[in-house]
MILO-459871 format. One record per residue: residue in three letters; y, z, x of N, C-alpha, C in turn. Coordinates in steps of 0.001 Angstrom, whole numbers, plus 500000, padded with zeros to 6 digits. Each point is the difference from the previous one (the first is absolute). Layout:
BEGIN
ALAYZXYZXYZX ...
//
This chain:
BEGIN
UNK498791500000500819501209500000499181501269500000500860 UNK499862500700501290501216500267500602500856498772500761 UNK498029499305500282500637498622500641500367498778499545 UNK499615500205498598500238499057498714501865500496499684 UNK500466500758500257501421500855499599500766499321501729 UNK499089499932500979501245500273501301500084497664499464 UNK499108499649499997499639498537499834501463499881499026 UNK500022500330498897500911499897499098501330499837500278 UNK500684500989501228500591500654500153500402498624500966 UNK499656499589500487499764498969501043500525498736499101 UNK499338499726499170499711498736498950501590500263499177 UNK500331501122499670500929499860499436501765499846500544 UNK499979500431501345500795499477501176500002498795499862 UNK498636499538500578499857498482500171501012498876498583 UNK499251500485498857500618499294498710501628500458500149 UNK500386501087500177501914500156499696500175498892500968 UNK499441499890501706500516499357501002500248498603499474 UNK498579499149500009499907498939499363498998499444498761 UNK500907499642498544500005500491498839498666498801499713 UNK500175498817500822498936498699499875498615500323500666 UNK499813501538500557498728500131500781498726500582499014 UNK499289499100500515498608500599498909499448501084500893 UNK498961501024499187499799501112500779498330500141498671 UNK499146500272501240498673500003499602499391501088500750 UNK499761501316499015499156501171500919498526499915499582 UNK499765500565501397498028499998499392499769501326501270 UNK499377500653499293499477501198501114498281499598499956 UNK499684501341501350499237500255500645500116501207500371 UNK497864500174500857500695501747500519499507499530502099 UNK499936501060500354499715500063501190498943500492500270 UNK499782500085500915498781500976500459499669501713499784 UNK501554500408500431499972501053500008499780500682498346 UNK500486498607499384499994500775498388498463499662499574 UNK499561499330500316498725499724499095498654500748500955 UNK499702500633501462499528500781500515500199501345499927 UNK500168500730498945500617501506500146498894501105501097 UNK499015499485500788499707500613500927500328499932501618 UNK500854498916500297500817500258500784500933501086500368 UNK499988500316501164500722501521500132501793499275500990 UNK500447499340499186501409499595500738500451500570500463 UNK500058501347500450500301501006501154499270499753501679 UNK498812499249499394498957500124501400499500498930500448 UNK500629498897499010499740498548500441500593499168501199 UNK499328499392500837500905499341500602500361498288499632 UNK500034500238499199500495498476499225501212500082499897 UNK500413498572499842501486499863499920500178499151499087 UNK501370500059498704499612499507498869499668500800498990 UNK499030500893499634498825499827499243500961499879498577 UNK500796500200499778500767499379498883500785499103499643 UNK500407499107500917500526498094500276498835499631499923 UNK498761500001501013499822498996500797499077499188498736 UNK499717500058499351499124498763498867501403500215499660 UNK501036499985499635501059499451499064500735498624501358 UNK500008500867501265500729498864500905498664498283500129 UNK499203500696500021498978498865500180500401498976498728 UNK500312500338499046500307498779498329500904499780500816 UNK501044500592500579501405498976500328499733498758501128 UNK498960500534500860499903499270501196498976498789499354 UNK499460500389499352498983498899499071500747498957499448 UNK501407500491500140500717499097498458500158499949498871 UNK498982501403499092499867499841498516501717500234499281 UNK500264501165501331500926500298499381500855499886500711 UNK501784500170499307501638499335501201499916501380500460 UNK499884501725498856500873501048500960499069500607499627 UNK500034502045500295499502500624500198500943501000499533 UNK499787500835499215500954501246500218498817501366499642 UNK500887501200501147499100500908500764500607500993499617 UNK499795501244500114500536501304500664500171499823500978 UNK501188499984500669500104499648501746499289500995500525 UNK499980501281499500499120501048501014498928499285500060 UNK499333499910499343498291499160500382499750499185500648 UNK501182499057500838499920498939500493500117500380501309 UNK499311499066501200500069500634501470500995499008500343 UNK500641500519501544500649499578500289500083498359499877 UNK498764499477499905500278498673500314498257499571498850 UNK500804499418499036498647500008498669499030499020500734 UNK500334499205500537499096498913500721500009498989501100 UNK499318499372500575500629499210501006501123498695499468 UNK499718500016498148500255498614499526500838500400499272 UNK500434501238499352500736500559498947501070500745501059 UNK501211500313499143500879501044499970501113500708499280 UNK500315501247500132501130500468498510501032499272500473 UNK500920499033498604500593499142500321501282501001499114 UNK499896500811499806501190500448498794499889501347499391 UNK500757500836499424500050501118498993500791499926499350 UNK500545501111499178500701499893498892500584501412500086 UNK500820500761499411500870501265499956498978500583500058 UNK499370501246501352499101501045500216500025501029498465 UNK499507500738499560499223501033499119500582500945500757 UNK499752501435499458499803501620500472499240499810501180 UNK499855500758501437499045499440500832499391501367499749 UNK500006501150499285499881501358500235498572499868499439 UNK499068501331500010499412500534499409499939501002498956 UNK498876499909498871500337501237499364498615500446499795 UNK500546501317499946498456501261499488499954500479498900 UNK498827499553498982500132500478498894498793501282499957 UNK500513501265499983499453501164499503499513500813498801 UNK498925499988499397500186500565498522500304501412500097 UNK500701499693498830500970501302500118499148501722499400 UNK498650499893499454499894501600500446499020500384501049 UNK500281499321500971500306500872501598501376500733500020 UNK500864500080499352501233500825500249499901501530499459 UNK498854499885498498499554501078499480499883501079500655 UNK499076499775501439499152500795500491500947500101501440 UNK500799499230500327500693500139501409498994500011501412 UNK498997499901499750498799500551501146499014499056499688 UNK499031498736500888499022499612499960499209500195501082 UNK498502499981499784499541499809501289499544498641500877 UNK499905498952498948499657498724500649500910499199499447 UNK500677499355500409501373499192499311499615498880500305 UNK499342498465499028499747499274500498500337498699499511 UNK501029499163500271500362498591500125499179498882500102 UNK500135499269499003499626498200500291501062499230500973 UNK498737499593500911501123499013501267499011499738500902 UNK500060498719500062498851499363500832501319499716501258 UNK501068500124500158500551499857501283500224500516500853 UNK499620500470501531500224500775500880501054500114499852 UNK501346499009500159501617500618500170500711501161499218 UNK499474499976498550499852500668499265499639501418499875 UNK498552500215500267499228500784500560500634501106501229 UNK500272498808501084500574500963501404501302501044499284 UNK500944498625499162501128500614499902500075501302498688 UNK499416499930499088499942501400498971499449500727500843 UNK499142499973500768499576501444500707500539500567500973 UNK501184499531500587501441500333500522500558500084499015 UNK499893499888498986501873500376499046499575500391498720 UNK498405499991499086500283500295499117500032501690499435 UNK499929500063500907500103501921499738501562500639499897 UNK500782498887500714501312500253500101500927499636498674 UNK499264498845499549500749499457498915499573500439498405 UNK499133501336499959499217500113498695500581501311499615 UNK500060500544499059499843501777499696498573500302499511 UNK499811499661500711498174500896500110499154499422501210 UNK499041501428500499499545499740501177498652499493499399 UNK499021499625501139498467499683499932499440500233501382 UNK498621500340500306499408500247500693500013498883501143 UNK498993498968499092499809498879500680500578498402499213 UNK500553499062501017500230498945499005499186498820500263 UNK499375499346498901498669499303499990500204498595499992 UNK499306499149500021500581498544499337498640499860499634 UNK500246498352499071498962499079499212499968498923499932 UNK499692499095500674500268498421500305499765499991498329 UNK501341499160500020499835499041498501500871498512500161 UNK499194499174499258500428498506500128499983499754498328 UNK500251498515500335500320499516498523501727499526499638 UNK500482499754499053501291499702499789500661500888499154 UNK501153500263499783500957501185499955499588500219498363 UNK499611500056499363499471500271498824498424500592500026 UNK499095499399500634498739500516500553500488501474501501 UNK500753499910500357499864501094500621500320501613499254 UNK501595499517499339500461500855498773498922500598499138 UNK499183498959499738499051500689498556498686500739501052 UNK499881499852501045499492500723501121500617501181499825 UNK501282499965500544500072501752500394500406500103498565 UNK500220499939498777499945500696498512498832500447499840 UNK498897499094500224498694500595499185499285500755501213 UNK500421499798501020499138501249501144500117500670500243 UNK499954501429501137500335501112500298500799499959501390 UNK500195499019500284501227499995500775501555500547499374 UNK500854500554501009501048500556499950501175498905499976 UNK499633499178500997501247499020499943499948498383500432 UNK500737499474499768499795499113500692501220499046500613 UNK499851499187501258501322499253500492499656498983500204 UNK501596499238499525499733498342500298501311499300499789 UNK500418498433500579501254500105499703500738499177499344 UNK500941501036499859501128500202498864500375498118499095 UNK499418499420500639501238498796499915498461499246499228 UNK498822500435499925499173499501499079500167500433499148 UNK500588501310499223499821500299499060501443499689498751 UNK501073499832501077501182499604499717499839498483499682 UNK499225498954500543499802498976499334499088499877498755 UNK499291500509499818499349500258499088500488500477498716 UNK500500501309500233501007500044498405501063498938499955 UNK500386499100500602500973499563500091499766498367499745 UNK498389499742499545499333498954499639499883500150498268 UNK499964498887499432499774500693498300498779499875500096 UNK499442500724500349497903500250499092500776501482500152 UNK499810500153498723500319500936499218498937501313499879 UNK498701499786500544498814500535499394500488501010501743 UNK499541499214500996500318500489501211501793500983500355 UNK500570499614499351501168500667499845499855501532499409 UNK499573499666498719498997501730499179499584500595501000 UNK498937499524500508499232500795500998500652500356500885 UNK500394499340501029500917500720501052501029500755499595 UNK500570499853499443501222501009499272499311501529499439 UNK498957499478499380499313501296499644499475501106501099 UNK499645499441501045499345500472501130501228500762500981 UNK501396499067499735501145501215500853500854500827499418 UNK499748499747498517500484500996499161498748501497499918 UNK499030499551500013498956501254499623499915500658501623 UNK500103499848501190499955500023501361500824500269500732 UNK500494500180501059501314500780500895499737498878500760 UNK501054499587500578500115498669500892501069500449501169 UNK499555499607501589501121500078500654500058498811500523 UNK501030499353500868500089498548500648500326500404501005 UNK499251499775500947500297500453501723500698499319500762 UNK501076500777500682501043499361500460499396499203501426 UNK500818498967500215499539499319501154500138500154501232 UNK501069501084500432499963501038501347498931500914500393 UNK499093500363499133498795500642500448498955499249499534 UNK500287498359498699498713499735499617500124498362500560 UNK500013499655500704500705498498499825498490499636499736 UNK500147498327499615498698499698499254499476498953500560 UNK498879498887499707499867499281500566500468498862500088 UNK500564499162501376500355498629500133500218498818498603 UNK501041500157499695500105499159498707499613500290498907 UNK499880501529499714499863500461498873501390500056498863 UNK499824498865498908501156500028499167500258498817500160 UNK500035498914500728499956498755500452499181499089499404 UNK500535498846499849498998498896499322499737498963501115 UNK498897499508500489499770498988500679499599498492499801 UNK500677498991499600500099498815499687499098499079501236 UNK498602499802500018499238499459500810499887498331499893 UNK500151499309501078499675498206500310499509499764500935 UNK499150499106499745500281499089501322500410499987501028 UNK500181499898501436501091499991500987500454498096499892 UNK499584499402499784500184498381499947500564499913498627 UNK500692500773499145500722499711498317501514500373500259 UNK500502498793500947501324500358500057500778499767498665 UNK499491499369499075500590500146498852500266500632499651 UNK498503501170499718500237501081499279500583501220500526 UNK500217499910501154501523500833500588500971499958499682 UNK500513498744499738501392499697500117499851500529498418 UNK498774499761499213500433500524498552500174501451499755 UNK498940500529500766500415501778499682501018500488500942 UNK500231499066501458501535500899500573500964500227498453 UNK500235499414499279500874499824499101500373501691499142 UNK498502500339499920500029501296499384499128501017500524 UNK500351499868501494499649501011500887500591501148500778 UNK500129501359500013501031500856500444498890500049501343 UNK501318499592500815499755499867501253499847501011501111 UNK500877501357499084500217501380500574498687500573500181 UNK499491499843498611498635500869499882498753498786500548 UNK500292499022500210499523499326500858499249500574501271 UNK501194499874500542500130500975501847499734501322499665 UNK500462500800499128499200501372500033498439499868499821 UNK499163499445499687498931500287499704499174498788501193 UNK500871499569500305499339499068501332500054501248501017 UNK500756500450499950500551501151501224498803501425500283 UNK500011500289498774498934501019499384498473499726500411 UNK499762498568499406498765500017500671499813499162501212 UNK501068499910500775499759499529501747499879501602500195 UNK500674500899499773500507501197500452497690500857499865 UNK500034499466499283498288500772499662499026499602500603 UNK500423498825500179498708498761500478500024500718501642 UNK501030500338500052499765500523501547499224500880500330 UNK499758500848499075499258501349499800498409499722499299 UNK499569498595499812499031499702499613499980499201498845 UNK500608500297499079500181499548498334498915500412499084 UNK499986499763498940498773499779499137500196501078499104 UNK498854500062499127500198501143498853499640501268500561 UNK498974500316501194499933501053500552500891500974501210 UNK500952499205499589501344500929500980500580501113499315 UNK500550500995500488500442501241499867501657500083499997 UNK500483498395499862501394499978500331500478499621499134 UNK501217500951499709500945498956498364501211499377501363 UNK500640498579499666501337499618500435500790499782499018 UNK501509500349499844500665499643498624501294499554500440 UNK500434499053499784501507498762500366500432500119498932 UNK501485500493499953500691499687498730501413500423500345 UNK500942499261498949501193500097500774501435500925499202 UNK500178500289499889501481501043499813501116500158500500 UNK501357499489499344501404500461500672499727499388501072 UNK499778498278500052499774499382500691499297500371501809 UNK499076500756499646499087500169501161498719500012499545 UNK499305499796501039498331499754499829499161501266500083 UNK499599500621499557499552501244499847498186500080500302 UNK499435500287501189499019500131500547499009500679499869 UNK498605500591499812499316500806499795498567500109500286 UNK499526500206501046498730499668500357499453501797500207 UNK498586500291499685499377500734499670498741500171499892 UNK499133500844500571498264499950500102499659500291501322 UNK498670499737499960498988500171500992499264499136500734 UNK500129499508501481499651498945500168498411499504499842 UNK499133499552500271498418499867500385499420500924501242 UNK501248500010501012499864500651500710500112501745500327 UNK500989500193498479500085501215499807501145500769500814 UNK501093498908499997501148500504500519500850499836498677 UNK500303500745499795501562500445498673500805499009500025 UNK501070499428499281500751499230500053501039500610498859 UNK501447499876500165500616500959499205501371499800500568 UNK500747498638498553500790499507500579501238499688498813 UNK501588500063500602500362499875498282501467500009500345 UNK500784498389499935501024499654500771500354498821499610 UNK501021499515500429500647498555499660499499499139500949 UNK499729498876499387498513498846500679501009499240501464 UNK501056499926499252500534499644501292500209500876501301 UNK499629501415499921499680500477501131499069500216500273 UNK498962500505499300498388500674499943500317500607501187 UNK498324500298500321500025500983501480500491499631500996 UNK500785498527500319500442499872501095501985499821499611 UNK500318500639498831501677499749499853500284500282501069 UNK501493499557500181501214500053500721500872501128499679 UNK499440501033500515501155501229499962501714499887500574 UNK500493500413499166501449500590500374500114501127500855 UNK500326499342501892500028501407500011501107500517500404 UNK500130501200499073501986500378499531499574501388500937 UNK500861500891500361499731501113500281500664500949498731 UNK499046501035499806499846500891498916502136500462499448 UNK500051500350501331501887500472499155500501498762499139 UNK499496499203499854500735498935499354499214500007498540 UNK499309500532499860499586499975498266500065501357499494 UNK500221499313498650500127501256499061499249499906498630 UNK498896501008499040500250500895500903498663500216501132 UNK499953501068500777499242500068500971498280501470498882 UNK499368499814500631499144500783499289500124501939499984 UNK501027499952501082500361501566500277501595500563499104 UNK500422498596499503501210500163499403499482500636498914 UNK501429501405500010499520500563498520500248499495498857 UNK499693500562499178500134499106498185501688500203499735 UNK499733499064499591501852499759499305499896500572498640 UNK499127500356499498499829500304498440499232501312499689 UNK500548500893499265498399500527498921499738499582498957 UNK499272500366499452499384499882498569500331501004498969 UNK501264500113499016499558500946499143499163499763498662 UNK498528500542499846499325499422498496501046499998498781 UNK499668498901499417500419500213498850498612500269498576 UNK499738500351499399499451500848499063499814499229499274 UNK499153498758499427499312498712499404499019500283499085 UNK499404500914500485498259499979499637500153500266498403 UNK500755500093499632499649499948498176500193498499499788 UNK500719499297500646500052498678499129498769499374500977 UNK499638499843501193498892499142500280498560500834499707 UNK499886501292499584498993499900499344499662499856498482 UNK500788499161499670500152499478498639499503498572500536 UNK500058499330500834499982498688499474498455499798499903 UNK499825498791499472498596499224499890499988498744499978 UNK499517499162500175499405499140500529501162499174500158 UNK500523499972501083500891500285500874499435499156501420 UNK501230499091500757499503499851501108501345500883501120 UNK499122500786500510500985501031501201499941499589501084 UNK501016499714500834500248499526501341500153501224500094 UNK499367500492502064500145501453500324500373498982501364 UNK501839500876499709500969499197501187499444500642501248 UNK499530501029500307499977501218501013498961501475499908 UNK498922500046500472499453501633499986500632501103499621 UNK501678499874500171500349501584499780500326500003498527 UNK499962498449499402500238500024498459499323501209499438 UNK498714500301500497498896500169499262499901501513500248 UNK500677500672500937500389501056500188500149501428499198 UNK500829500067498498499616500380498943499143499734499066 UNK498445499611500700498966499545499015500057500142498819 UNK500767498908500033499886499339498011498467499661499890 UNK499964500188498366498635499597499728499612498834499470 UNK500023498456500768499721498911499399499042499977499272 UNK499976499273499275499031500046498801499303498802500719 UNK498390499756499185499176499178500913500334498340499536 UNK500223500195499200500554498657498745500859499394500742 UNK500726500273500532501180499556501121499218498971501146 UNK500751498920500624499972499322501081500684500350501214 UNK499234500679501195501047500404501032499996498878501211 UNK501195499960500620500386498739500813500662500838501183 UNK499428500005500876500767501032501111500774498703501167 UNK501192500531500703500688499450500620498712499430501099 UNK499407500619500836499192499986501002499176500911500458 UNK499128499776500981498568500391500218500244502183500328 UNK501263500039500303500252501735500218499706500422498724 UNK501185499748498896500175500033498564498733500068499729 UNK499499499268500065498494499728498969499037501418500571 UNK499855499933501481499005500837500310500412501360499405 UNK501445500560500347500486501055499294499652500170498405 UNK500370498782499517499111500311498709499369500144499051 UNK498681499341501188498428500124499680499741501652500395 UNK500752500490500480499571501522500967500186500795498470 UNK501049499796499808500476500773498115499701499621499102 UNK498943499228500055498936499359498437500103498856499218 UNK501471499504500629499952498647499207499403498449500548 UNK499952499404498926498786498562500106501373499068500305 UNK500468499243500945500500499046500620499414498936499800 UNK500537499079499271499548498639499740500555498856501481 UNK500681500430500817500410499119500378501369500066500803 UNK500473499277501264500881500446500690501184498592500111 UNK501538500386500416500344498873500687500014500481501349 UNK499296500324500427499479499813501745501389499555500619 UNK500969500898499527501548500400500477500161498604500569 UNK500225499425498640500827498323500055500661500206498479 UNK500273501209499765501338500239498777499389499894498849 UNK500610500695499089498913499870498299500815498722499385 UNK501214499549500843500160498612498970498979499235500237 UNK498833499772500963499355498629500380498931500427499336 UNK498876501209499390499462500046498690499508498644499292 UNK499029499652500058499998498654499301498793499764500086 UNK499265499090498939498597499947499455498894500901499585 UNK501257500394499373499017501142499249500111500068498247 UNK500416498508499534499666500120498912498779499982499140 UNK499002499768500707498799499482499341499601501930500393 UNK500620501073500967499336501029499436500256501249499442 UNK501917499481500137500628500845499063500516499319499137 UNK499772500469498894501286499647498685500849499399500302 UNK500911499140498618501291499324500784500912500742498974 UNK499990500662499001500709500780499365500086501179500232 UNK499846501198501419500221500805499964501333500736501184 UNK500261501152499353500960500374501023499761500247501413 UNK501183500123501127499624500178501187501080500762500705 UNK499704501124500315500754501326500729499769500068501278 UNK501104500169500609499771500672501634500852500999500010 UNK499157500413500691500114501704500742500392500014501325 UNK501712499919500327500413500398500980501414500783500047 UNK500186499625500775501579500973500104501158499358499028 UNK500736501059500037501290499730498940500678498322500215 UNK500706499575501033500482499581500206499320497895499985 UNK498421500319500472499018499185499890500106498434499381 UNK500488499391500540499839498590499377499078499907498955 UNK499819499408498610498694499788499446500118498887498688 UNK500551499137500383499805498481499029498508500078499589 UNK500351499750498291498655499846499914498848500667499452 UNK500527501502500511499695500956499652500861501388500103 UNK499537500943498785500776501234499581499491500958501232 UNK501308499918500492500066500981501244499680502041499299 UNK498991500468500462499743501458499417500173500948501772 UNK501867500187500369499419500927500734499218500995500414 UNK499814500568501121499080501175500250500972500912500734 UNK500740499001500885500919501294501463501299498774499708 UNK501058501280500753501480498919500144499637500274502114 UNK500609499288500226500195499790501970501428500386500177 UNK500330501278500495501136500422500654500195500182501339 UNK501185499698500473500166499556501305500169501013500403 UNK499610499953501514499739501610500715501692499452500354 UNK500910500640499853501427499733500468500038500058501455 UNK499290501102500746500047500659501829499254498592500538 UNK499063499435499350498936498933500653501453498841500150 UNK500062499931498786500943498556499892501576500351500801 UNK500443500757500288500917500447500839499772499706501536 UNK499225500292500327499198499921501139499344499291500580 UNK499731498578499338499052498922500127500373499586500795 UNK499143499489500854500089499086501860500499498920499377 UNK500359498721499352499899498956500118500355499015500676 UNK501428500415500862500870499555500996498535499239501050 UNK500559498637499974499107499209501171498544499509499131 UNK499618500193498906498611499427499186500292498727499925 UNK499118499218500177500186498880499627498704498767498987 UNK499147501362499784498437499579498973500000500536498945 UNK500272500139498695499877501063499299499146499752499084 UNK499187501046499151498620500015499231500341500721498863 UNK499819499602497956500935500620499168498566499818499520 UNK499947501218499680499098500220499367499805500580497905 UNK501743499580500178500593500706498352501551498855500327 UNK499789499669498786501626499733499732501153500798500104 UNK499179501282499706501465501034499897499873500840501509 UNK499207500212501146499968499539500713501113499142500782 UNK500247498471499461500756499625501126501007500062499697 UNK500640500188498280501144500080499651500439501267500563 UNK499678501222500283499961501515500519500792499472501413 UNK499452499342500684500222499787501434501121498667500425 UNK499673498936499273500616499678500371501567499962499324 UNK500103500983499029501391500490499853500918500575500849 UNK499057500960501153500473500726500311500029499039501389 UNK499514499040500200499950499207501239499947498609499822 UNK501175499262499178499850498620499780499690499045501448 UNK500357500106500880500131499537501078498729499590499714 UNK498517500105499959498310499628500290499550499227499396 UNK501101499375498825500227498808498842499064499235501336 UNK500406499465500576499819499112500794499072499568501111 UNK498973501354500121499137500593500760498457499046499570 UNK498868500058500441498900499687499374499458500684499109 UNK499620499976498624499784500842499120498289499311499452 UNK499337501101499843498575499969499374499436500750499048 UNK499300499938498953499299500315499250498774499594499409 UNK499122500876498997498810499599499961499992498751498754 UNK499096499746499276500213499042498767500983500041499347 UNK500413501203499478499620500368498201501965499855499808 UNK500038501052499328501447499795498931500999500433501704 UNK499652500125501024500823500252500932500810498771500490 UNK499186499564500334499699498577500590500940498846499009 UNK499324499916498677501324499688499334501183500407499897 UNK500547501012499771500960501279500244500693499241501314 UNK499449500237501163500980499362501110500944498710499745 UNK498732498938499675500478498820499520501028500004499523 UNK500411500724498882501596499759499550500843500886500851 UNK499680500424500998501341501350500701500843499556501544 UNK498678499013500360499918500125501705500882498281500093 UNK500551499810500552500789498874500444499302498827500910 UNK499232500580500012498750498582500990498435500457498890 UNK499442499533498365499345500434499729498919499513500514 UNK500067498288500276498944499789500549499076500575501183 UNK501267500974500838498784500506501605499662500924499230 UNK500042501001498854499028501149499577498486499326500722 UNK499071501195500484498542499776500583499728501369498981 UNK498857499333499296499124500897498985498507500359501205 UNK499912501125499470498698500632500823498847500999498957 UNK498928499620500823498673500879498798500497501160499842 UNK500929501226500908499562500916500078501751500495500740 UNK500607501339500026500568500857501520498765498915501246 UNK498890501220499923499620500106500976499971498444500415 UNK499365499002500004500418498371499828500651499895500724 UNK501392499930499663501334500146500341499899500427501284 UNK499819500991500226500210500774500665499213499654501232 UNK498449499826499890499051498892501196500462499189500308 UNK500827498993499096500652498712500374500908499915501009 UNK501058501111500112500403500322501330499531500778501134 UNK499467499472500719498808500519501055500626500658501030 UNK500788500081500600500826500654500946500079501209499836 UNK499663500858500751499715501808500338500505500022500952 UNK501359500736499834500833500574500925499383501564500988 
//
């Protein structure tokens, strides 16, 4: 069904492009689908899900091919190759959990469907971190089949959960078979769902990607799909899997790579375990990876420095009657200390934490986290209609002052300026500066217009925009994952 939906998806490009083109689908399966005793973890085949589909092209029966690019190896054949894609999908993953494991807070065997090592390696590094409830041991269950046969798998079995990704299931409701729509909808409404962010989960090589397969001798049919080909996600997923192939490739690797781009930079992510059993653990802008080009500034010249004291406190403000009222509700959690006067979210609620601190903080205090912006700002939030509502409200929980388009800002604390700090501030001679709050730079640079002019940085989110309208050169703003980021990026230790 899924590949009958990506085909479509393809076919119907094709027809807006050019309105005189006839378009004739006919499927098939592969190997891997019609052998379900194959263990695609332990095979050394290459293919096993092209290669009878590339063989019809090289035969001639048929002009194209369209794939899951993840399934496709670097190079489908000596006679074939991906000639094209189309706007990438979600590349993320998601975990669907039934929800009374929360009953009990405590299991002893916690056990997942997932026939993929990358998968595998990576929940057993992180899923203890990302849950409110512990387990002894965490298990898996090779399961195959197509995203409807796996689903009615973990419903009718005694498995706990199961993962797979996101961007199959998002095409799918997003297809009219209506029957398949019921079902899946039913399955994340009755179930707790999280979507794993791609800084600790990145996924596999062209996951979310469509792969448009020919010929290498059909210069025609190039010149017809360049037409409606994004060229961006092109090179990301060419990139991704040169980047794997190095490390071996295939379905039995332990490595997610994830390319994707933001606030015009390329955003990097490689992760796993090699064959050899060396770690890999990586998460940066592609144009530097492990070998960037450091700045190297010496430390007096940025601000701020990690020993600089806080320019701010926190006084709480006193909330918890109106956010433990809400329900079904989607809550952005701007910050950990929101959460500080443990309000009592109700479970009905959708929680959306700024990033991976936020979240762990609070999973520690009982709440179920659906999901992060992996501190790239809660405006960039996006594709998540197929698993939240589109009619419901959406609150964030941060400070008074808090930017929040979009959504009904519910303080928690106001930020008052330590007056002795800001009196006192070194800034004389900085020439890097890192804003980590809007109010923040308005604080400072009131009191020091002169740095207008200085290099200024921030991370994604509403900051980053925020500069944009303040700073007189908006284009040099440099956005960064992180402080600390930032802060590596200038390598110089005085």
């Amino acid at each position: 069904m899924l590949a009958k939906i990506q085909a479509e998806i393809i076919g119907k490009q094709l027809e807006d492009r050019y309105p005189k083109l006839e378009i004739e689908y006919h499927t098939t399966t592969a190997i891997a689908d019609r052998d379900m005793e194959i263990n695609i973890a332990k095979s050394d085949s290459i293919g096993l899900f092209t290669k009878d589909i590339s063989d019809k092209i090289i035969n001639k029966k048929y002009d194209i091919a369209i794939h899951s690019w993840k399934d496709v190896p670097v190079e489908p054949s000596s006679k074939t190759e991906i000639i094209g894609t189309v706007d990438r999908g979600d590349l993320r993953d998601v975990l669907i959990i039934k929800k009374d494991i929360l009953e009990n807070k405590k299991k002893k065997d916690f056990q997942i469907l997932s026939s993929s090592p990358r998968r595998k390696h990576n929940l057993k590094l992180y899923l203890a971190k990302l849950v409110p409830f512990s387990f002894d041991r965490l298990t898996f269950l090779d399961v195959r089949g197509n995203i409807e046969t796996r689903l009615r798998k973990f419903v009718q079995g005694d498995s706990d959960g199961i993962v797979m990704a996101k961007v199959a299931i998002d095409r799918i409701l997003e297809s009219n078979d209506n029957r398949a729509n019921e079902f899946i909808k039913n399955i994340l409404n009755k179930n707790k769902w999280i979507i794993l962010p791609l800084s600790i989960f990145p996924t596999a090589p062209g996951q979310g990607a469509i792969g448009i397969e020919a010929r290498k001798d059909r210069k025609d049919l190039k010149i017809l799909i360049n037409k409606i080909s994004n060229k961006v996600v092109f090179d990301h997923v060419l990139k991704e899997k040169n980047i794997l192939s190095k490390y071996g490739g295939g379905c039995q690797q332990k490595i997610g790579v994830s390319i994707y781009s933001q606030n015009e930079r390329t955003i990097f992510c490689l992760k796993g375990k090699t064959e050899q059993g060396d770690d890999i653990n990586e998460h940066d802008f592609f144009d530097q990876g492990s070998d960037r080009n450091f700045k190297s500034v010496p430390q007096k010249l940025l601000y701020p420095l990690q020993d600089d004291q806080n320019l701010f406190h926190r006084v709480p403000i006193l909330n918890n009657e109106k956010i433990n009222r809400l329900t079904d509700s989607f809550i952005y959690i701007s910050r950990k200390n929101v959460l500080d006067n443990d309000p009592k979210l109700k479970d009905s609620n959708y929680l959306w934490t700024s990033g991976l601190k936020c979240w762990y903080h609070a999973v520690k205090k009982g709440y179920w986290i659906n999901g992060s912006s992996d501190s790239l700002g809660n405006h960039k939030i996006k594709d998540l209609k197929n698993f939240v509502p589109e009619q419901i409200s959406h609150y964030n929980l941060s400070h008074s002052k808090a930017i929040s388009s979009n959504y009904e800002l519910i303080p928690t604390y106001e930020l008052k300026i330590n007056k002795d700090i800001l009196d006192n501030l070194s800034i004389k001679g900085k020439k890097y500066f890192f804003w980590m709050s809007p109010v923040q730079f308005e604080v400072v640079v009131e009191r020091y217009p002169d740095i207008l002019d200085a290099n200024h940085s921030s991370g994604f989110g509403k900051t980053f925009d925020y500069l944009k309208t303040k700073l007189p050169n908006s284009s040099g703003i440099e956005c960064f994952l992180s402080y600390e980021h930032w802060l590596s990026y200038y390598k110089k230790r005085e």
